[in-house]
N, C-alpha and C positions, 0 to 999 in steps of 0.2 A: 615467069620462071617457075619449075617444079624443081623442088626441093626434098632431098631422100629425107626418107623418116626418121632418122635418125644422124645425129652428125656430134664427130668428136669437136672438144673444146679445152681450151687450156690457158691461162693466164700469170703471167709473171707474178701478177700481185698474190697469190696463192698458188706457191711452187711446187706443194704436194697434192693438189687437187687437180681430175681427171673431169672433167663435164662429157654428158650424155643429154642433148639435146634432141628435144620429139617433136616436132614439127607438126602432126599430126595430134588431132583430138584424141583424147585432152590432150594439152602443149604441156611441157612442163620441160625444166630442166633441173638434172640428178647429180648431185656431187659426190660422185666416187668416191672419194677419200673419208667423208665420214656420212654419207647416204642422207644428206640434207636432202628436199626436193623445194622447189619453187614453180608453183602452179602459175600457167597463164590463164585459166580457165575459172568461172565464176559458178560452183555447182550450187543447184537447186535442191533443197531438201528432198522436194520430192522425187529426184533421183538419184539421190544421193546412194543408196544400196548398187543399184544397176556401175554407175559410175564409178565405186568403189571399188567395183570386180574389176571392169574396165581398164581402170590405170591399174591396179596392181599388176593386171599383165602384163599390160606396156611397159611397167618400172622392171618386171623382168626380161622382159624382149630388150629392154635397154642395155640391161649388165649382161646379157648372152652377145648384144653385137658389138660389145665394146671386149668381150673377151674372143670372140672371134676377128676382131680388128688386130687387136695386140699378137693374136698366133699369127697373124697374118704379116705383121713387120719382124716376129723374130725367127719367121722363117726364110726370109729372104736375105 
């Protein structure tokens, strides 16, 4: 199964938190509500700079598709 890079999340037990799940390296998932992240990924020092850039992007490629999700239900 392929799985988009990105996929919303939400869970009763934390009613004001929005999840932004990344499927894609690095894995991680972002909590919206107060920008927690929790790595799936095990980084090596010695890439630790390269990798740094890396996910910051992705941590904004995240909050860009989750604000484009949201224009997208309250325009319909």
């Amino acid at each position: 199964m392929e799985l988009p890079k990105f996929i919303l999340g939400d869970n009763s037990k934390c009613p004001n938190a929005i999840f932004v799940i990344h499927t894609e390296f690095p894995r991680f998932i972002v909590n919206l509500e107060n920008d927690t992240i929790q790595w799936y990924e095990d980084f090596d020092t010695q890439d630790q700079k390269e990798l740094q850039s890396e996910a910051e992007n992705a941590i904004v490629q995240a909050t860009e598709f989750y604000d484009t999700e949201v224009a997208k239900y309250e325009s319909e």
